[in-house]
N, C-alpha and C positions, 0 to 999 in steps of 0.2 A: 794313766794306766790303761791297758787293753781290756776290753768286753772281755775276755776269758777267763782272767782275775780274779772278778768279782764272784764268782762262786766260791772261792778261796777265803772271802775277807772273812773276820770273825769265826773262824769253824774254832772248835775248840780242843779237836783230836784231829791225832793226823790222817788224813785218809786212804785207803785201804787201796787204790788203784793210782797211779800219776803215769803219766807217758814221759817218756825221753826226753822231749824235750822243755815239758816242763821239771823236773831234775834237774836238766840242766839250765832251766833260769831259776830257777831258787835255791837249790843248793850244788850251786860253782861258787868258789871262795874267793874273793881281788887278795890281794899281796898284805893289806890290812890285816882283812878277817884271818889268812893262814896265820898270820904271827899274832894276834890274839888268840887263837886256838892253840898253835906252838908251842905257847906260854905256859901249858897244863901239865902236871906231870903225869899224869899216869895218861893213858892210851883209850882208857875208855872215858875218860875226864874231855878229853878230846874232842872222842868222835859225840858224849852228846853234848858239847857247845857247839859245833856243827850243825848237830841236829836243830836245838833251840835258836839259831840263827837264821835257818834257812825255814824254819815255819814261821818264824818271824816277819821275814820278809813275805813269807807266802800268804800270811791269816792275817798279818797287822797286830797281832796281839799274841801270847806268852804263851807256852806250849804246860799245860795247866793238866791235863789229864793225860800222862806218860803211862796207861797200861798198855797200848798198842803199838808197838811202831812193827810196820813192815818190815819182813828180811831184806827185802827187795833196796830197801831204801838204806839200812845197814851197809847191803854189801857195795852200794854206788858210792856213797860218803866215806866207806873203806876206803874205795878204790880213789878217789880223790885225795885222802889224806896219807894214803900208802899205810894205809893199818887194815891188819888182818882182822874183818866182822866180825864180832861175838856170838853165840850160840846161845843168845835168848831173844825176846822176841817183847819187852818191855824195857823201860828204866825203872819201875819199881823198887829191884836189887841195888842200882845206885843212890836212889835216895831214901833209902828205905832209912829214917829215926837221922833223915841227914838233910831237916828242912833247910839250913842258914847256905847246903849248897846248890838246893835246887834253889834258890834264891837267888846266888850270887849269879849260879849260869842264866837266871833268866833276865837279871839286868845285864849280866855281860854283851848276851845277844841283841837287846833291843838299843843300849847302848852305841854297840858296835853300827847297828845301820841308823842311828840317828835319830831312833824314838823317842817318846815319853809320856810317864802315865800324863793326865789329862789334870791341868791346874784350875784353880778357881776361875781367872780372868779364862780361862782356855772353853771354860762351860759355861759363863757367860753371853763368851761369843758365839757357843755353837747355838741356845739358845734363840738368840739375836738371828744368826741363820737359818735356822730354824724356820720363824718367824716370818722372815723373806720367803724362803721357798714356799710354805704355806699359803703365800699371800697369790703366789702364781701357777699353784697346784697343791692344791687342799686336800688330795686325794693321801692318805697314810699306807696305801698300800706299796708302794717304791720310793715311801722315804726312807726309811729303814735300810736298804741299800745304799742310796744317795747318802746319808748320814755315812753309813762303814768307809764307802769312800772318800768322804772329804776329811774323815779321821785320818784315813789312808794315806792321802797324798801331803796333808799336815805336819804327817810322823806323830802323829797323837794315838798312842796303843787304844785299840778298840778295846770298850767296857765288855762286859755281859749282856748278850741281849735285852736280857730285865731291864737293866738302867737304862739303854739307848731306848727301849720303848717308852719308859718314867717321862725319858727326857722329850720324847714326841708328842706325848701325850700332856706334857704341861703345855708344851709350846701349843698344842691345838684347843688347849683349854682356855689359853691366852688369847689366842689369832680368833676365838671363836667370841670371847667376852667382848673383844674391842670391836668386832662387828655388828653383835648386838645392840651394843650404845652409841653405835655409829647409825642405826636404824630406830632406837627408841629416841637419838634425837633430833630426826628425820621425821619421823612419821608418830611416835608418842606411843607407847606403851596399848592405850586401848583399842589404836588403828592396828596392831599388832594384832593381839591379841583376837580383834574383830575378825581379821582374814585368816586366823588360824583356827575360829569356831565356822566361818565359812565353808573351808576344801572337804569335809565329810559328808555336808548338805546337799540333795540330789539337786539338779541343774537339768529344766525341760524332761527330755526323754534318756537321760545319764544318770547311771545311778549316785553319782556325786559331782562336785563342781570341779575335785581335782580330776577327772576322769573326763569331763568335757574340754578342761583346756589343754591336756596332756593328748589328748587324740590328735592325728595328723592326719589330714586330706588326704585321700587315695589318689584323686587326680584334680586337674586345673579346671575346671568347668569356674562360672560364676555363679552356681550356687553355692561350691565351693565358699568364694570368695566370699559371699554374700557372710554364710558363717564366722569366716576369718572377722570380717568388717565386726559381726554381732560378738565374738571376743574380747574383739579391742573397745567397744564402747562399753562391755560389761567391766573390763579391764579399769576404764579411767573413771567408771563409777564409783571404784574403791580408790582411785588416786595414786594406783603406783605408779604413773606417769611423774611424778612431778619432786624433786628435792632427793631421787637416788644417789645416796652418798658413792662418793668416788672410791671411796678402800673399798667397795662391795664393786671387784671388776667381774670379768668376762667369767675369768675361770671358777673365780666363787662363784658366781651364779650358776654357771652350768652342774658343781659339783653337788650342792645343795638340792639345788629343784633334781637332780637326779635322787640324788637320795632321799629326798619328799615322794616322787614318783613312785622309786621301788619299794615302799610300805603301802599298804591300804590304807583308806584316809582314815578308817575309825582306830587304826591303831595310833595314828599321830597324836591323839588325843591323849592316850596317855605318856607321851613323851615330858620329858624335860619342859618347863617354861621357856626358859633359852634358848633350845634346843628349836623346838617347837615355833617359835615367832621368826627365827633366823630361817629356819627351810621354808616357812609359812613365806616369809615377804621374798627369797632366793627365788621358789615358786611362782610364784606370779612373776616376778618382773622377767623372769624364763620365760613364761606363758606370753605374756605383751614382745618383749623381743620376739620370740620362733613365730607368733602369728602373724608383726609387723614384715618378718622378712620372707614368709612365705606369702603374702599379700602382696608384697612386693616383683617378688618371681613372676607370680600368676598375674599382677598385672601387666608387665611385660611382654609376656607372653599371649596375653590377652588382648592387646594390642595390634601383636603382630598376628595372630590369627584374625580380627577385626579387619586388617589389612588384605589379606591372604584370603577371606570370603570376597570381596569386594572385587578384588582381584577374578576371581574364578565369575564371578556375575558380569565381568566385562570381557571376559576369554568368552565367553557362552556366547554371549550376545553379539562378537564383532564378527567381519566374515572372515573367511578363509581365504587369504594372499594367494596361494595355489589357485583354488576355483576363479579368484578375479584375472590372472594372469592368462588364464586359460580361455577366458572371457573375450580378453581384449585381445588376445592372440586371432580367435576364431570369428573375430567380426573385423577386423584388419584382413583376415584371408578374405571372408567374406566380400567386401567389397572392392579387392583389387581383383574381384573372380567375375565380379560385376562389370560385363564390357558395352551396359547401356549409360555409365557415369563418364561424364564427361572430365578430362582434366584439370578443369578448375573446380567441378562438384565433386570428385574425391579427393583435391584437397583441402577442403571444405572440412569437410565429413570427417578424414582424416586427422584435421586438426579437433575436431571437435573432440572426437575420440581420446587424444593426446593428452588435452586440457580435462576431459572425464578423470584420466586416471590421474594426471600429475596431482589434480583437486581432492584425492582421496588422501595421499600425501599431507598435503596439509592439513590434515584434520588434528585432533588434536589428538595427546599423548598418554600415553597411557595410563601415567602418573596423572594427570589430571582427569581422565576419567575414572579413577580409582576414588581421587579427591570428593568426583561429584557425588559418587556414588556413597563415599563415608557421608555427604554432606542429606544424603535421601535419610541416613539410620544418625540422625542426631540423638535422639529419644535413648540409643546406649551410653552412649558419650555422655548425656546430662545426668544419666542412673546412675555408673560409674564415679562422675566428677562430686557428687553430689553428697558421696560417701568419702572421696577424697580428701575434699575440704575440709574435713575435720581434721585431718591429722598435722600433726604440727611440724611441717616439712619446714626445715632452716638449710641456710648456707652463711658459707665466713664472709661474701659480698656481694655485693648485689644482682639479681639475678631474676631473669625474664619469665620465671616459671613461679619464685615465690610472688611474684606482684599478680602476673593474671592468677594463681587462687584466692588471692586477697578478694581481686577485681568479681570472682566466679562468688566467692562467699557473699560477698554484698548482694550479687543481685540475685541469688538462689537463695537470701533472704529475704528480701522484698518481694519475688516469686516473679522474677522480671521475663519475659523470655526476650527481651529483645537488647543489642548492645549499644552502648552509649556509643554518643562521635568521637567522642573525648578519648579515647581509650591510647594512650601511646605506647602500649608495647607490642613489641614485632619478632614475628615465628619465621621472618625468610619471605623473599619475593613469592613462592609459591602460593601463600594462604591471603600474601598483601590486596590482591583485586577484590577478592569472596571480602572480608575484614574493610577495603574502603567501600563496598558497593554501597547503593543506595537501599537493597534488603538487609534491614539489621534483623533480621530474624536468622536471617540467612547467614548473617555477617556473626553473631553469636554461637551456633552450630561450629563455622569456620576455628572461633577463635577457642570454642572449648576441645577438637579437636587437635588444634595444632598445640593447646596445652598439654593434650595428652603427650603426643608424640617429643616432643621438648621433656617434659616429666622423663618419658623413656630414655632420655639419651642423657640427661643431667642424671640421673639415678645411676644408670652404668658409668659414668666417669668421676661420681663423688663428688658433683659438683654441689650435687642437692641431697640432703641428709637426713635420717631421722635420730632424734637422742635416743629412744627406745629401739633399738637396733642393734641385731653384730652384724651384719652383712652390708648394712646399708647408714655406717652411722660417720661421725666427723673424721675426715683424716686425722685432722688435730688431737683426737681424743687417742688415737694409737704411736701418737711422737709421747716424747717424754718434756713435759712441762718444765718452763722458763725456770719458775722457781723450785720446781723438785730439781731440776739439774744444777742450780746454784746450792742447794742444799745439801746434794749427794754424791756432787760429779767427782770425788773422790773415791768412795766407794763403788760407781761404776766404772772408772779408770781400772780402779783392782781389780775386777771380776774380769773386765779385758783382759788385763795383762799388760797396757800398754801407758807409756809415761806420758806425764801432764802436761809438758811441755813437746811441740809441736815440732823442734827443731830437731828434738831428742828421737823422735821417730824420726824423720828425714833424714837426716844424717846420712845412714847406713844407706838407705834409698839412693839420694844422691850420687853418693859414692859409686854405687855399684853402676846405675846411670855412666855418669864419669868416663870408670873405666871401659863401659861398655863402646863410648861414642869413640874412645880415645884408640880401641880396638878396629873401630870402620874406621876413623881417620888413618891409622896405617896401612888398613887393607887397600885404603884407596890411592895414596902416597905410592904402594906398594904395585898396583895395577892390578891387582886382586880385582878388583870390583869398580862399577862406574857408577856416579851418582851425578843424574839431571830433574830431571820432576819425581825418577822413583831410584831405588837402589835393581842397579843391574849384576848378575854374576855370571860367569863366564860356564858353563856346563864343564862338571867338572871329570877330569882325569880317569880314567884307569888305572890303578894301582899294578905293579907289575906282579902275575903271581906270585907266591913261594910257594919254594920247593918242597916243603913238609907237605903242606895243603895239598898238591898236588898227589904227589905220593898219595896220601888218605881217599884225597877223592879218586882217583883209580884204583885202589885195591877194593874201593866200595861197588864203584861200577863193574868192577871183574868179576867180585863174587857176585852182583845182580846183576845181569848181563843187561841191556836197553833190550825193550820190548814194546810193542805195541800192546792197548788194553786189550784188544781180541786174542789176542796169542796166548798173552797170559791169561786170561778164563781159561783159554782152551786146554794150556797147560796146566793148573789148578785140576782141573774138572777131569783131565787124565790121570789122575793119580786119586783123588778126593772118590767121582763119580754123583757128585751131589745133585747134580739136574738129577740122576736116575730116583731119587728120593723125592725130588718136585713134582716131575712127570709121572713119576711109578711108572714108566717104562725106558726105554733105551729112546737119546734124543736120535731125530729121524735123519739131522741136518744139520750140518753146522751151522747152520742160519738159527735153526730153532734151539737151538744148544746157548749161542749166543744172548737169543732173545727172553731164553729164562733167565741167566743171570743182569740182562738188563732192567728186565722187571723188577726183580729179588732188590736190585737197587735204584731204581728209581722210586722204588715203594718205602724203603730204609733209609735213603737219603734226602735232601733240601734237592738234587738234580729231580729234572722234569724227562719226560718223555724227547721230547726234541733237545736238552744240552745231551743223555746219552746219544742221540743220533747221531747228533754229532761226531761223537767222542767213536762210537762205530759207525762208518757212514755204510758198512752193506745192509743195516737195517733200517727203517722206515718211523719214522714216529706214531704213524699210525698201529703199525703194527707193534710196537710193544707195549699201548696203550688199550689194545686187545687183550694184551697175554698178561696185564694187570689184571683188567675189569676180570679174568678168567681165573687170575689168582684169588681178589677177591668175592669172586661167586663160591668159588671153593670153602672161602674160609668161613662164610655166613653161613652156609649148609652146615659147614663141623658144627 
């Protein structure tokens, strides 16, 4: 059904305004509904199963409060039914002490398009749906909609709000039970319990613990980070790192720890037990993700700014190509100015010269004076790496970035600074000479560096992961599981829409393929078209006019005669006089007559200064970029 609908579902009177065109999609009658209404004897029996049909279709549900109906809506369903409107402005008088007919008309209506009240097995399964959507949006404030509609497009007549709330609210009393026991048997009742006497307790310089993990960095610096880091290690001190059941996804989390968030932490206290240990652990494992992935960012970033200093200390320091050129230019004049050098001493000299500058040439690159330069500021790399280490970066195979942390953990706990010979993994020919030299001091700097940079580039492709993460976590964890899809793939087949069998989809696909090929094979048979490496077609025809068209298009061009844009302002502006309202005076010149309405539009339109010039070439782009700035000097003064 369309977005505009849905303000329809469930209303329980009819409403007081509708437009045209919805009229006429809800109450226009197929050849059906006429002869189920046809069927009535009297005229007003009629017009209101009309009525209850077509709010039927409009609300999804039985037309239950008859003291209002609009004239408006009378006199259109008259005029459909060729019955002259009544001259009241309820059904009341029809069913007044005549419930068995407002009964019969209101199953006739829901009947006729296909309804029905809503059976056990039918609440069951809404239930059950229920249940699902909750699972991937916890939030109740757009189920209540989403519920009217899936009654809606069911043909299940909508309850009473009351009940469809009953019914949301069991299903979230359910979705909320089974994730609590998904969590107490996780983590065990007094771990619970422990982090939900914790988030009211002040934290350093915050007045409580939920108020320090819930704060965000203002910006990327590495004290920043430094914070983030001191998070995440207060984080794994309480162990929500570890046995995070899988029914507690993204979307619960984020819905809970929001709503832990927007209460004050001393009010959590007196929540619900339940209640309470479910936003309490939502909380946290919110707080470890959002500080994992903004750690992540900032180190990234952190990185390439790293780079981007080093960078600017080797801009500083090298010389200027201009000044050397300039150099060698004027000691070349120099001595071909020199007419006491003999010709084999300037070319000597000149060769020397030649060899100065090709030898600047090969110096080395800039990348690797960048390199040498991150290789001076180890000392950030090993503060950085050192905090690194600790977090429990995975991948689905093997991979040159979890082994050097391993390799960096080992020796930043024996407090090594220098790197073994032994080491076999490799960052890329660039970092390989620094990594075999014979300085392992040197050669360690090299190889925690190039861990960084690899970190960075595995981090943005998902090659390397964190479990505490949304931004940064398994591709894996966001596919849908070998054995949930052997379990469900029925149930996601329906929510598709699409059948189980593979051929059953193709089919139609094929076919249409088919015909399509079967359509170039004629055109080509045909000489319509040539096919060698690609498909060629021949630039196609002119159609010969008709004569109608013609006709139309000249009686148009007669009454608007062709003109140039200047003619027509000028002709406009003769009968209007609106420059004289611009100007507040009489324009002096045609030119300047012109150049106000090019202003007026280059200033109201996407056209610039130079397409009007164009468009009038006796003006200038300069000049009506005057008689703008002049319009808006004007307008700032008002």
């Amino acid at each position: 059904m369309d977005h505009w609908q849905l303000a329809y579902l469930g209303m329980r009177q009819m409403p007081r305004e509708l437009s045209e065109f919805e009229l006429a999609t809800f109450f226009t009658f197929s050849p059906k509904e006429r002869a189920l209404i046809d069927a009535r004897r009297s005229q007003l029996y009629r017009l209101a199963c009309a009525v209850h049909i077509g709010f039927v279709r409009m609300t999804g549900r039985t037309l239950d409060a008859s003291k209002q109906v609009p004239k408006f809506l009378w006199a259109y369903v008259g005029a459909q039914l060729g019955i002259t409107p009544p001259d009241m402005g309820t059904l009341s008088a029809l069913y007044d002490r005549r419930t068995d007919t407002l009964v019969d008309h209101q199953m006739l209506a829901y009947q006729a398009l296909g309804f029905s009240p809503m059976a056990e097995h039918q609440r069951r399964y809404v239930t059950r749906w229920l249940k699902e959507r909750l699972a991937g949006q916890p939030s109740r404030s757009d189920m209540l909609h989403e519920l009217k509609r899936w009654l809606y497009e069911h043909r299940v007549l909508i309850p009473h709000d009351r009940a469809l709330k009953r019914l949301i609210s069991q299903a979230v009393e359910v979705s909320e039970a089974a994730l609590t026991d998904a969590l107490v048997l996780a983590y065990g009742e007094a771990s619970l319990d422990a982090w939900g006497a914790l988030l009211p307790r002040p934290e350093g310089n915050q007045a409580s613990l939920q108020q320090w993990l819930w704060a965000v960095p203002l910006r990327s610096s590495t004290h920043q980070m430094g914070e983030l880091f001191d998070k995440i290690e207060r984080l794994y001190k309480l162990g929500v790192q570890h046995r995070w059941p899988a029914v507690c996804n993204e979307a619960v989390v984020r819905h809970y720890a929001r709503r832990c968030a927007n209460r004050p932490a001393s009010v959590s206290k007196r929540m619900v037990q339940q209640s309470r240990r479910l936003e309490s652990a939502c909380f946290l494992r919110y707080a470890l993700c959002a500080a994992t992935d903004q750690m992540s960012s900032m180190l990234r970033h952190w990185i390439r700014k790293s780079v981007n200093d080093a960078g600017r200390l080797i801009d500083a320091g090298r010389p200027d190509p201009e000044i050397k050129l300039r150099e060698f230019a004027a000691a070349v004049k120099g001595l071909i100015a020199d007419d006491t050098l003999t010709r084999e001493t300037l070319c000597q000299q000149l060769d020397a010269l030649a060899d100065a500058a090709t030898s600047q040439h090969r110096l080395r690159s800039r990348a690797s004076m960048i390199r040498e330069q991150l290789l001076l500021r180890h000392r950030l790399a090993r503060a950085m790496l050192g905090r690194l280490v600790q977090l429990p970066f995975a991948t689905q195979s093997a991979h040159p970035v979890i082994e050097a942390m391993e390799i960096l953990h080992n020796l930043y706990a024996r407090k090594a600074n220098w790197l073994p010979n032994r080491v076999a993994v490799r960052f890329g020919r660039a970092w390989q000479p620094v990594l075999e030299g014979q300085d392992r001091k040197r050669a360690l700097a090299a190889f925690e560096w190039g861990t960084l940079f690899a970190l960075r580039v595995a981090l943005r492709n998902g090659s390397v992961f964190l479990d505490h993460s949304f931004a940064f976590r398994s591709q894996a964890t966001m596919l849908i599981s070998g054995q949930d899809w052997q379990a469900r793939r029925n149930h996601f087949y329906g929510h598709l829409k699409l059948p189980q069998d593979a051929r059953a989809f193709l089919e139609p696909v094929v076919e249409h393929l088919d015909a399509g090929l079967a359509r170039l094979r004629d055109a080509a048979v045909r000489g319509e078209l040539r096919i060698d490496s690609a498909i060629h077609v021949d630039p196609l025809k002119a159609k010969r006019p008709e004569a109608s068209v013609e006709a139309l298009r000249r009686a148009l061009f007669d009454r608007h005669p062709d003109g140039q844009l200047p003619e027509i302002l000028l002709e406009i502006d003769s009968h209007t006089h609106f420059s004289w309202l611009l100007l507040g005076r009489e324009p002096y010149s045609r030119s300047e007559l012109l150049m106000v309405y090019a202003a007026v539009l280059a200033h109201g339109t996407s056209m610039s200064a130079t397409d009007l010039a164009r468009m009038v070439p006796e003006l200038s782009p300069s000049a009506i970029r005057q008689m703008m700035r002049s319009y808006r000097g004007r307008a700032e003064t008002a």
